[in-house]
C-alpha positions, 0 to 999 in steps of 0.5 A: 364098521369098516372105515370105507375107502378109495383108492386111484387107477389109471381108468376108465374100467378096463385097463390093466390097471384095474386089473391090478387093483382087482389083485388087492384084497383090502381094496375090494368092496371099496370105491375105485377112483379111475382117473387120467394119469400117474400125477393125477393118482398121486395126486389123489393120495397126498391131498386125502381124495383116495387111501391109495393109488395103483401105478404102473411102475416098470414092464418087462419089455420097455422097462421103467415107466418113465412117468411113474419113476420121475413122480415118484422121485419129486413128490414128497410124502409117497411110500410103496406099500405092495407090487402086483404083476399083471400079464399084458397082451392086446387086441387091436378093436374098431367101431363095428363093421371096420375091416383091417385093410380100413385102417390107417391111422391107430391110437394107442398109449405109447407104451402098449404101441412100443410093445406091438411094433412087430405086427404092426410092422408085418400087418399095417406097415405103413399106419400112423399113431395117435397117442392116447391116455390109456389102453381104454382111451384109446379105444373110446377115441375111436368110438366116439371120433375123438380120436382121428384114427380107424383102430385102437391098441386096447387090453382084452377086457375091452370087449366086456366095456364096449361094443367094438369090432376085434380086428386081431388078438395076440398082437403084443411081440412078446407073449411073456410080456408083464407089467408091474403095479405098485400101490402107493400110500402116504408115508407111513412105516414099512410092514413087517418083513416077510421073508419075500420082501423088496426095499425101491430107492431113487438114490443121487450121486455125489459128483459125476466122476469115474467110480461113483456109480461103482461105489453106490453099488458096492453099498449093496455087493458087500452085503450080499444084497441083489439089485432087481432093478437099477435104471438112470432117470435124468435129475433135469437141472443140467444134461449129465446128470441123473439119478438111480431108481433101485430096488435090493432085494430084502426088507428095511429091517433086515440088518443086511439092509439096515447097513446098505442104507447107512451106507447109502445115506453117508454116501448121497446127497439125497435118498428117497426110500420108496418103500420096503414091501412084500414081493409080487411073486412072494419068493423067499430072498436068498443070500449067503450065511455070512450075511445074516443078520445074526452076523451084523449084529454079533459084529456090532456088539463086538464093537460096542464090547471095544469101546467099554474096555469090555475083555474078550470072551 
């Protein structure tokens, strides 16, 4: 018998989120827990409700998903165990009968409404927004009258949830618009390298002084590794200070990779390791010969031969 499973999404059903745990095969045939937010997903998985929890992490349009990034780095106990992609546009619904010239007000979840300012600017100019949990929330707020505004900001997949009126379809700005999801666990060890792998970190500097973001890059450069991702969040004790979402392309096992974290480490005062998992789009990391780990290793060993009056070969 398999041990039954629950695993946190950002609800109710029909939310891109769940669109995403959809991508997950060991999930499916398990309970899906929808819940109202990221802390409370997290939340979820380190007091033992549900085995994991999918979390919008970052979009291709508004970038770090603010939320996500700041409860990732004050949360201990957390690792990234996948990343799934979910292409992202919307619709604008209403209660059945509404026209558009009845719309004033609009509820949407920020980050959906930051990615619609286009036509909402060419369509409804002078509108108001009513923020809202989720893309489905938002649309149950109009519905039900909770929320005070005529139309709602929703994912297509609404339309198969409940009854409303499509107002306008295709209304994101930017029809190549994705949104990356993370399934998140508690801590364990990374899997195996694939080959197509990324390793997330939140990495603090030392002090705030000319050089020291140069110098944390540098632990990637010198070893060949490519950075995907590299966004400043404030740490929140003082103005001025921040810390660094990153994610290197490669696996914790690598031996590239392995260097870069020592490095890392004696470098920072504090280093939260995400994870290292397989890459959404599974394509294979590149980097150049003299960076294999054929390469660290030969040099480790050629140390290690130094230090026991060991003669050259």
């Amino acid at each position: 018998m398999t041990e039954r499973r629950t695993y946190s999404y950002l609800g109710p059903a029909g939310t891109f989120t769940e669109a995403a745990l959809d991508q997950v095969p060991e999930a499916r045939g398990h309970d899906w827990r929808a819940v109202h937010n990221v802390g409370e997903a997290l939340a979820d998985v380190l007091e033992g409700r549900s085995h994991a929890a999918m979390i919008a992490i970052e979009n291709s349009v508004e970038g770090g998903v603010s939320t996500t990034l700041d409860a990732l780095a004050t949360l201990p106990g957390l690792r990234i165990i996948g990343e799934y992609l979910v292409n992202v546009n919307f619709v604008l619904v209403a209660a059945p009968g509404t026209r558009l010239d009845d719309v004033q007000v609009i509820a949407a979840h920020p980050v959906a409404y930051a990615q619609c300012h286009g036509w909402l600017g060419e369509h409804l100019p002078r509108h108001a927004h009513v923020p809202a949990a989720s893309n489905v929330a938002s649309a149950i707020g109009v519905l039900d009258g909770t929320l005070p505004a005529q139309a709602a900001i929703a994912a297509p997949g609404i339309v198969a949830h409940h009854e409303v009126e499509v107002l306008a379809e295709q209304i994101g700005d930017n029809d190549n618009a994705v949104t990356r999801f993370v399934l998140v666990s508690k801590t364990v060890a990374p899997a195996e390298p694939t080959g197509a792998d990324k390793t997330s970190l939140i990495i603090e500097l030392p002090d705030d002084r000319p050089g020291a973001l140069l110098e944390m890059l540098e632990q990637f450069s010198t070893r060949g590794i490519n950075l995907s991702l590299l966004q400043s969040r404030p740490v929140g004790d003082a103005l001025g200070r921040y810390r660094f979402v990153v994610d290197a392309d490669g696996h914790a096992h690598d031996e590239r990779m392995a260097d870069a974290l020592l490095g890392i480490r004696r470098f920072s005062p504090r280093v939260v390791f995400l994870g290292s998992y397989p890459r959404a789009d599974r394509k294979i990391v590149q980097y150049p010969e003299r960076y294999a780990d054929e390469v660290f290793v030969e040099a480790r060993d050629w140390l290690r031969a130094l230090i026991h009056g060991e003669p050259e070969a």
